[in-house]
KEDREN-665434 format. One record per residue: residue in one letter; x, y, z of N, C-alpha, C in turn. Coordinates in pm, whole numbers, padded with zeros to 5 digits, always signed. Each point is the difference from the previous one (the first is absolute). Last residue first. Layout:
N
AXYZXYZXYZ ...
//
This chain:
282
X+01756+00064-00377-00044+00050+00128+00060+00176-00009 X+00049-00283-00342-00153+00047-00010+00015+00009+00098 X+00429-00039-00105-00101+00111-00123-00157-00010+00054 X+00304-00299+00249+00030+00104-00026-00069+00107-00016 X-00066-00447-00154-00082-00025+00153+00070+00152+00036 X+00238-00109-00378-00175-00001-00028-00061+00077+00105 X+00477-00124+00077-00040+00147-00051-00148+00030-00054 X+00101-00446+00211+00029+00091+00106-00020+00121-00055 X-00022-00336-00339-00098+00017+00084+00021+00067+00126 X+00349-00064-00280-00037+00107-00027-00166-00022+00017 X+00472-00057+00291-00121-00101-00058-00093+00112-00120 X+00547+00085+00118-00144+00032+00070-00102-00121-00099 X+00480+00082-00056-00031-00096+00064-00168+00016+00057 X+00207+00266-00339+00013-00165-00074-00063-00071+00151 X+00052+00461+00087-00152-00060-00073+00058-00114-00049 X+00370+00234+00093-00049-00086+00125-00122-00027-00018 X+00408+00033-00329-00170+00055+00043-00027-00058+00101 X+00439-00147-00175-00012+00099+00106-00164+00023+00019 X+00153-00220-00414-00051-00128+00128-00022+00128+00141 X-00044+00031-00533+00031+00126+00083+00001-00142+00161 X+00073-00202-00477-00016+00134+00036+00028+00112+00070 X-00261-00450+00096+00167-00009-00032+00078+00141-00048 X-00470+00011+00076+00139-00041+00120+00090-00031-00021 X-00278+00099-00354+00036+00131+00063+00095-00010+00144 X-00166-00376-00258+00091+00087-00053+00078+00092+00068 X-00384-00265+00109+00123-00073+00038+00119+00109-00083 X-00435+00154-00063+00071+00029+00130+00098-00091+00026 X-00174-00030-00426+00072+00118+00048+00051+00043+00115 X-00269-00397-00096+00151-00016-00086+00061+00135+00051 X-00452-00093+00190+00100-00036+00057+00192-00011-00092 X-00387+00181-00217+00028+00090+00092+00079-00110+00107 X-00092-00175-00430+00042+00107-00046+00041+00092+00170 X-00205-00419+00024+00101-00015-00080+00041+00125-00023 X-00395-00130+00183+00077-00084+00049+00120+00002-00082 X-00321+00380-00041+00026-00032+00106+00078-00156+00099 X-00050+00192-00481+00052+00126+00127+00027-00086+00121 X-00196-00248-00359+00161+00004+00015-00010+00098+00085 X-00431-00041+00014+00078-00137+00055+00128+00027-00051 X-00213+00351-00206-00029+00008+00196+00056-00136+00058 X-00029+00011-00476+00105+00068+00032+00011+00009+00155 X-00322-00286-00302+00143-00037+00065+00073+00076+00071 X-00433+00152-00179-00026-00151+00009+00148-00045+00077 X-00029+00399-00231-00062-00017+00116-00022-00073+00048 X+00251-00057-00344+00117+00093+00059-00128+00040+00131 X-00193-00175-00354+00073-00120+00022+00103+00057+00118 X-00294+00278-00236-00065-00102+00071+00084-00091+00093 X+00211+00271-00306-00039+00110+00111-00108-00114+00111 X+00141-00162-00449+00094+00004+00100-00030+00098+00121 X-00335-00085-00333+00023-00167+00034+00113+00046+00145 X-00100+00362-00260-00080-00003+00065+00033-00140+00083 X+00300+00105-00386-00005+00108+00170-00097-00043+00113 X-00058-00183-00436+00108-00056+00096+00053+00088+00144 X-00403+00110-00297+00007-00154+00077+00113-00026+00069 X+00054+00427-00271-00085+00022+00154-00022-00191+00027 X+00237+00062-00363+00062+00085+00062-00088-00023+00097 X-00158-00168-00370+00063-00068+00109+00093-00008+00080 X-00314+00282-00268-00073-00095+00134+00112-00088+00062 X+00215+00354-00273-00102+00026+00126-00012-00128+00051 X+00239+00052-00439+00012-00129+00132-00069+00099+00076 X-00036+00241-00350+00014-00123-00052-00038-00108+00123 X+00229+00447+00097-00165-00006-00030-00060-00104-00052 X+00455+00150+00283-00025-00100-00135-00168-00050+00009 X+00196+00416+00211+00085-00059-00147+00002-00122-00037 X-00322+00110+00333-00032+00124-00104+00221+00000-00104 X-00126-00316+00362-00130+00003-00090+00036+00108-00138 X+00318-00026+00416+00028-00077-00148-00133-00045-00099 X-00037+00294+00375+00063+00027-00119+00069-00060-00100 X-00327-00102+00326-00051+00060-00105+00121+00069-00076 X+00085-00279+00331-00083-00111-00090-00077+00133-00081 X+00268+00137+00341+00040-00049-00039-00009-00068-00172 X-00318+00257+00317+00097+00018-00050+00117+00005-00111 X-00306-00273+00317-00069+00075-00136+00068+00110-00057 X+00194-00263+00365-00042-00080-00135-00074+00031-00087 X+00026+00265+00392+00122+00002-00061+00028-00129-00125 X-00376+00051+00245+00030+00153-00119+00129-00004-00006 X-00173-00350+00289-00061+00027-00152+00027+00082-00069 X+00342-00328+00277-00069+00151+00008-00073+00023-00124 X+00268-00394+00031-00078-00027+00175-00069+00177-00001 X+00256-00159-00373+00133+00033+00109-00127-00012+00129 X-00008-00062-00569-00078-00050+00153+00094+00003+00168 X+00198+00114-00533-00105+00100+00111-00046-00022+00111 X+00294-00273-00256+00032+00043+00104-00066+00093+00046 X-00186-00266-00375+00055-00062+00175+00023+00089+00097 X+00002+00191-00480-00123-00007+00089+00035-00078+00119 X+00356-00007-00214+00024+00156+00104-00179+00001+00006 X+00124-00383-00204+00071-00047+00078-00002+00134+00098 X-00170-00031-00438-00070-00080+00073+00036-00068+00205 X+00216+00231-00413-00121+00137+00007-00061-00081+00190 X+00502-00117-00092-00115+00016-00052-00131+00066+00037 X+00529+00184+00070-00075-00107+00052-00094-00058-00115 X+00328+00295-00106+00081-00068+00060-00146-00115+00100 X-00077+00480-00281-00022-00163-00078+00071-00102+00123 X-00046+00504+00018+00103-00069+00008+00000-00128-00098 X-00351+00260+00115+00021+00008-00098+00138+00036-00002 X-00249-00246+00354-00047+00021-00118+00041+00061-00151 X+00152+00092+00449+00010-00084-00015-00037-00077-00177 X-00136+00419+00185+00171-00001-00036+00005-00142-00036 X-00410+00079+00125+00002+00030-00100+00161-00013-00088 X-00127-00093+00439-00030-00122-00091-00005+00067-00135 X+00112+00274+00311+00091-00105+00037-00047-00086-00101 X-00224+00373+00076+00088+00020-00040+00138-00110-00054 X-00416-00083+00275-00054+00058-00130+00144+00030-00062 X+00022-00078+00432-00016-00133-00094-00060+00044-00117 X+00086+00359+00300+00138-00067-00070-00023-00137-00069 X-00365+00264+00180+00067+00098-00122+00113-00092-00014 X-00283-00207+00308-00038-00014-00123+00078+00096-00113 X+00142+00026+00474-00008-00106-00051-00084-00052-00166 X+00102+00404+00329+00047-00015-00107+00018-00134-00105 X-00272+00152+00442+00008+00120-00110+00065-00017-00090 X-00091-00359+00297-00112+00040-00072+00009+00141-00064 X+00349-00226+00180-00047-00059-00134-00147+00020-00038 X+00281+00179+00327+00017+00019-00093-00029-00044-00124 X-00215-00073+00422-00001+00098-00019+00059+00065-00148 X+00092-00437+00194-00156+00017-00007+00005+00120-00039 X+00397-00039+00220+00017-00052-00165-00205-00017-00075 X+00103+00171+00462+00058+00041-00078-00006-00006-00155 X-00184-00326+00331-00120+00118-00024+00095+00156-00106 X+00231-00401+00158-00047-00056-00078-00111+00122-00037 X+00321+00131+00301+00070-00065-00146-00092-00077-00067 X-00166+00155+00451+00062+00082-00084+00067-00020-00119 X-00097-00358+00247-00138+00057-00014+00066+00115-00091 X+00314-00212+00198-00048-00057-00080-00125+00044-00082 X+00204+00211+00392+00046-00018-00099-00028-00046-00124 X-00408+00088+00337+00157-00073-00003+00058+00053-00077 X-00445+00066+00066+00080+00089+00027+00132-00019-00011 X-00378-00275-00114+00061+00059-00129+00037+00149+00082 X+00071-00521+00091-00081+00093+00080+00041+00096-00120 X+00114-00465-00020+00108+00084+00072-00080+00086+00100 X-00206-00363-00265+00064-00046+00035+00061+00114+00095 X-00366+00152-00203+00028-00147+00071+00072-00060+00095 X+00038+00295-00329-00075+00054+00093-00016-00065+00112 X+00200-00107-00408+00071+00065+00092-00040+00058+00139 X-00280-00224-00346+00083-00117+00081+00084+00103+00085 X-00244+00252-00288-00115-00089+00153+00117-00097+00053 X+00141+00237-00373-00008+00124+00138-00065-00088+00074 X+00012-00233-00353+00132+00058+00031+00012+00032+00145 X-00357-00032-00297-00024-00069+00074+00183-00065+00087 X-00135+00425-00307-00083-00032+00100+00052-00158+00119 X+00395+00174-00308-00112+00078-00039-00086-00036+00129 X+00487-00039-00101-00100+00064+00101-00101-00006-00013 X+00374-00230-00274-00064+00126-00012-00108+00103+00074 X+00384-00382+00219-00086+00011-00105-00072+00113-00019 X+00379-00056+00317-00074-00164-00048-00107+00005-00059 X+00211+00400+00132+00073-00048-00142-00064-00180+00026 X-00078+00384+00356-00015+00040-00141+00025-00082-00081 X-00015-00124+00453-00127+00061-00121+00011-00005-00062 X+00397-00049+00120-00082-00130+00057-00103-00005-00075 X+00284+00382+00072-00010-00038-00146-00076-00184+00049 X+00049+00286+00401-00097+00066-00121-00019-00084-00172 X+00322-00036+00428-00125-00127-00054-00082+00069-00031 X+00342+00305-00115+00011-00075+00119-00055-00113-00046 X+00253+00303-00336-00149-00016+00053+00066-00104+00103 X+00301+00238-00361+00009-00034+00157-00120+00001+00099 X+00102+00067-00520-00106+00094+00103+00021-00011+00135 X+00333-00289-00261-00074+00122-00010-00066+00109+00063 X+00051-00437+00122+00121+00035+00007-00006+00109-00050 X-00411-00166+00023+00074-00050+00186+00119+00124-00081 X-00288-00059-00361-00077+00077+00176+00088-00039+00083 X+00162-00157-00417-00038+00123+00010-00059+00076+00139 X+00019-00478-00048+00148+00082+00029+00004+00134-00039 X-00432-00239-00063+00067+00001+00142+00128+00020+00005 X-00238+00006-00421-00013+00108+00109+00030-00014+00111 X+00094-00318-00337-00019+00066-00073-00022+00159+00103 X-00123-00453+00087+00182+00001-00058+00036+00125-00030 X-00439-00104+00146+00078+00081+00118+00160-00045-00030 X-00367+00011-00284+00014+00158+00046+00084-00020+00112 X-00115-00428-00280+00140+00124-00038-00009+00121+00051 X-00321-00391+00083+00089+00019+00068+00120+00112-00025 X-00339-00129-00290-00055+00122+00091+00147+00009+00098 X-00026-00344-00358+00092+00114-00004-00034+00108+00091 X-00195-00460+00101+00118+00035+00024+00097+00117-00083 X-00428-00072-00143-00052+00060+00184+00163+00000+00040 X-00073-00187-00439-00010+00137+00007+00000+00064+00125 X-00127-00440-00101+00169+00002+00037+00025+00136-00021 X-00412-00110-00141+00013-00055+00110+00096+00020+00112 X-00076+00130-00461-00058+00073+00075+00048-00052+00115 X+00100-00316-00306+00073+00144+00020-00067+00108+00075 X-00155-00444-00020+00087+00021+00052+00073+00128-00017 X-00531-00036-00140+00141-00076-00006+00067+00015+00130 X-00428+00156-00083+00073+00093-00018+00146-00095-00041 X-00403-00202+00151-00004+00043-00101+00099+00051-00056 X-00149+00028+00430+00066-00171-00009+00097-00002-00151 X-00286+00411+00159+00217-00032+00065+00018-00115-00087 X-00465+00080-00047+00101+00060-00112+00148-00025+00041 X-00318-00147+00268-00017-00081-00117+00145+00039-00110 X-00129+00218+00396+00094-00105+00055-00017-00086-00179 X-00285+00425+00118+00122-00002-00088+00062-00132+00047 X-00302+00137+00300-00090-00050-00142+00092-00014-00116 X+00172+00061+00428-00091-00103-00012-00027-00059-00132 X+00170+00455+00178+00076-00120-00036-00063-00143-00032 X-00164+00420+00165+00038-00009-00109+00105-00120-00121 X-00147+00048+00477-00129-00013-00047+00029-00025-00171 X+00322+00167+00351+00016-00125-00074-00111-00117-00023 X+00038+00523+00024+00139-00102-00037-00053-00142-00047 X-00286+00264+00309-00030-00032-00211+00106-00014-00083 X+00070-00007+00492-00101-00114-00020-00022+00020-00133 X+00294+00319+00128+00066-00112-00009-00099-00129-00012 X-00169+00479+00051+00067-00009-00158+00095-00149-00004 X-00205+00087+00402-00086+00012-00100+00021-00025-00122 X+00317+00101+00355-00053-00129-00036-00102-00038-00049 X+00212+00402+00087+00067-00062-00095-00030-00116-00019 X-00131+00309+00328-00055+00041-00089+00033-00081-00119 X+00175-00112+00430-00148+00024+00025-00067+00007-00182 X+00432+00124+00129-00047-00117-00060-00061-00070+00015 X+00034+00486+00072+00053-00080-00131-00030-00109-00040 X-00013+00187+00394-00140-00012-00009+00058-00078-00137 X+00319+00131+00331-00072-00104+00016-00092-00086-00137 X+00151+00471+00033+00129-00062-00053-00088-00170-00003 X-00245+00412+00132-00052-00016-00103+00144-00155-00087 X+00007+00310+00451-00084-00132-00009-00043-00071-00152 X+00257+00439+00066+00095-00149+00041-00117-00109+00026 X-00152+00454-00084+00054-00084-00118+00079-00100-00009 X-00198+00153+00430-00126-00017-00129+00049-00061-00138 X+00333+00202+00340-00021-00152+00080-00177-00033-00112 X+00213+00441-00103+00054-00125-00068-00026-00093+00041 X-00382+00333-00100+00106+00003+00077+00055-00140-00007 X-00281+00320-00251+00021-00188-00002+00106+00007+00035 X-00213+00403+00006-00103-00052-00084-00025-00156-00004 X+00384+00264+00160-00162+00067+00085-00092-00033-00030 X+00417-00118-00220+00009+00019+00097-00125+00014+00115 X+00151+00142-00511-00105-00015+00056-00031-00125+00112 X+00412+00289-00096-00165+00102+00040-00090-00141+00019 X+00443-00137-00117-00033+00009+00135-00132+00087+00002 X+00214-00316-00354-00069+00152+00002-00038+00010+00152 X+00250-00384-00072+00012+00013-00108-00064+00182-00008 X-00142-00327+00352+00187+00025+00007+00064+00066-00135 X-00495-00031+00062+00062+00076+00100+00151-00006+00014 X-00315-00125-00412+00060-00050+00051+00059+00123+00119 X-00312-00015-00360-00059-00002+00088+00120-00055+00133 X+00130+00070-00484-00029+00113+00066-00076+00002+00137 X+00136-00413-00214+00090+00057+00038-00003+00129+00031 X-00364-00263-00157+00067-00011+00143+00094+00072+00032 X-00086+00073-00478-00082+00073+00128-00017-00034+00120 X+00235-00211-00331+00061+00130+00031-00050+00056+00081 X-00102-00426-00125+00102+00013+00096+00045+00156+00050 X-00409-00128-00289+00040-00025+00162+00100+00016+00080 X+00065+00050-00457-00075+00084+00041-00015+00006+00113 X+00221-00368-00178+00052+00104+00020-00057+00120+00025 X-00286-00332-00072+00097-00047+00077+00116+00135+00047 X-00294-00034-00399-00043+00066+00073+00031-00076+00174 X+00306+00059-00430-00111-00079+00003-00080+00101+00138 X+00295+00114-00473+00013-00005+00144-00112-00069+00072 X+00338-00082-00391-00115-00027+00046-00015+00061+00143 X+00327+00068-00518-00031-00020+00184-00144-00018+00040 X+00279-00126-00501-00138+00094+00101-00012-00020+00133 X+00328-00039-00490-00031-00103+00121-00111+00090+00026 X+00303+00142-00297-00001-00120-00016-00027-00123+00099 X-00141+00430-00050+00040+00019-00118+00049-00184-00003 X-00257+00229+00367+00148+00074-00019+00072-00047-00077 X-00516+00044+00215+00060-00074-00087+00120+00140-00017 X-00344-00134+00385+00085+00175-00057+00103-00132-00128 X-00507-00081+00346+00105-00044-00100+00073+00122-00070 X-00347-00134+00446+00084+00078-00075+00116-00015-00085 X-00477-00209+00339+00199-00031-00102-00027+00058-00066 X-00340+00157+00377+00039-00159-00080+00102+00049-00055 X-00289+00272+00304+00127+00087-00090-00005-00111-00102 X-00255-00125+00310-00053+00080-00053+00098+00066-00135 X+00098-00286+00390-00024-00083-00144-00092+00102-00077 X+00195+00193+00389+00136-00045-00123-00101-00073-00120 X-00270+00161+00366+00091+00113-00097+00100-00052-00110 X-00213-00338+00344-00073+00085-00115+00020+00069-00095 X+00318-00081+00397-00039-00165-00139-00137+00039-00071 X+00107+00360+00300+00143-00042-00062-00034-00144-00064 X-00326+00077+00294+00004+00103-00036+00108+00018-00149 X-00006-00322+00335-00124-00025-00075+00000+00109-00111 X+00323+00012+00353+00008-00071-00100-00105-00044-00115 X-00077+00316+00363+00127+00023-00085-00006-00075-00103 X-00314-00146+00318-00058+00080-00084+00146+00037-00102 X+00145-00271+00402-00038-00003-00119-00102+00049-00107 X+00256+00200+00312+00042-00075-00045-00051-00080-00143 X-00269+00260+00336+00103+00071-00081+00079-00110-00090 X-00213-00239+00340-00076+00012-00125+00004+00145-00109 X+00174-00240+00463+00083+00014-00173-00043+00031-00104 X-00200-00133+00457+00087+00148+00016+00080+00014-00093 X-00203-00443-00033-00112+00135-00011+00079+00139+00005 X+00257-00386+00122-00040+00032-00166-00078+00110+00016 X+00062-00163+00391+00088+00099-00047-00021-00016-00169 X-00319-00185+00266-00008+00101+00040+00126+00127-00090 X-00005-00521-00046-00144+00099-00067+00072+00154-00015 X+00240-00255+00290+00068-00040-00116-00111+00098-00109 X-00089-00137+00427+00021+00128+00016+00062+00034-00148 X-00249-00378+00065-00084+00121+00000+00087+00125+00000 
//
């Protein structure tokens, strides 16, 4: 009951948000074409911007309106809010299992090139950027939704960890479709892959960033569309269907055995990271 009681005293809170997820899908996607691609802005990034004005650590005026112990309750709620979208995850999955089966072996074995963000970005974030167990988050995979729930989960999304995965979430929702648009186009008219092989690699587990992708090699090779978008489509399926099981029995324990070896001094290598969970919500 008392648990009630304090929600209720949130209901600034959440009107805000109610408020801010209207407005944005009002605005919807904004397309700025830039000759050999098109940014997408979605209405995600909108939200984000305008939390970020309702934010007391960020604009202190408005403070008086949503004071910070108001905007610090809202950290919890996240993933509260994220599991909605994780039951039509894998609602969605169901009805497609025909098509995975379908898809062959190459799609299949496609889930082990996901593993390349952390050949590929974890020595950048430690030795480089010199990230903490921030790059943990960040680099055992493209962040997207169901990402953030295992980290959530697992660490707490005040943690370190939390921060490097909600980080990289962020950039890929402002720049993530302008560079796979750009990218498959370069790619593409390189020749060095096949047509059939850079649709695959659209399905990265993100819709607009596979729409993207899959529209710009649509629009130079107009001919192969439909079977530009099936195969994308088959692989974006197939990358929801598998990717949250590599994150999470393979991709995020691989990095942290990394990162200890690595960095062994952290004294977070030795903390439980159900002690930092049990943490974040008290």
């Amino acid at each position: 009951m008392e648990t009630v009681r304090e929600l209720a005293r949130l209901w600034p809170l959440h009107l805000a948000v109610l408020v801010i997820g209207v407005v944005s899908q009002l605005i919807g996607i904004l397309r700025i074409p830039i000759g050999i691609g098109t940014i997408l802005l979605l209405p995600m990034l909108f939200a984000f911007a305008l939390a970020l004005l309702l934010n007391p650590n960020i604009v202190p005026a408005v403070s008086r309106i949503m004071p910070v112990r108001r905007a610090a309750a809202a950290s919890p709620l996240i993933v509260v809010a994220i599991m909605p979208f994780i039951a039509r995850f894998g609602a969605d999955i169901g009805p497609g299992i025909e098509l995975v089966i379908r898809s062959g072996p190459a799609l299949l074995l496609q889930e082990i090139g996901n593993l390349g963000t952390i050949v590929l970005a974890f020595p950048v974030a430690v030795w480089v950027l010199r990230m903490g167990r921030e790059s943990i988050g960040a680099v055992h995979s493209i962040a997207r939704e169901p990402n953030i729930a295992i980290i959530a989960d697992r660490y707490g999304l005040r943690s370190a960890e939390g921060t490097g995965v909600l980080g990289v979430y962020v950039m890929g929702t402002l720049f993530g479709t302008f560079i796979f648009a750009i990218i498959a186009s370069l790619l593409d008219g390189l020749g060095v892959f096949s047509l059939e092989a850079l649709a695959m690699a659209c399905g990265v587990g993100s819709g607009s960033m596979m729409a993207a992708c899959s529209g710009a090699l649509a629009a130079a090779n107009p001919a192969d569309t439909e079977s530009i978008t099936a195969l994308a489509g088959s692989s974006n399926l197939l990358t929801y269907a598998t990717g949250m099981y590599v994150s999470l029995f393979v991709a995020l324990p691989l990095v942290e055995w990394m990162y200890r070896r690595s960095r062994p001094d952290d004294p977070l290598n030795h903390a439980r990271p159900t002690a930092r969970t049990q943490g974040e919500a008290a």
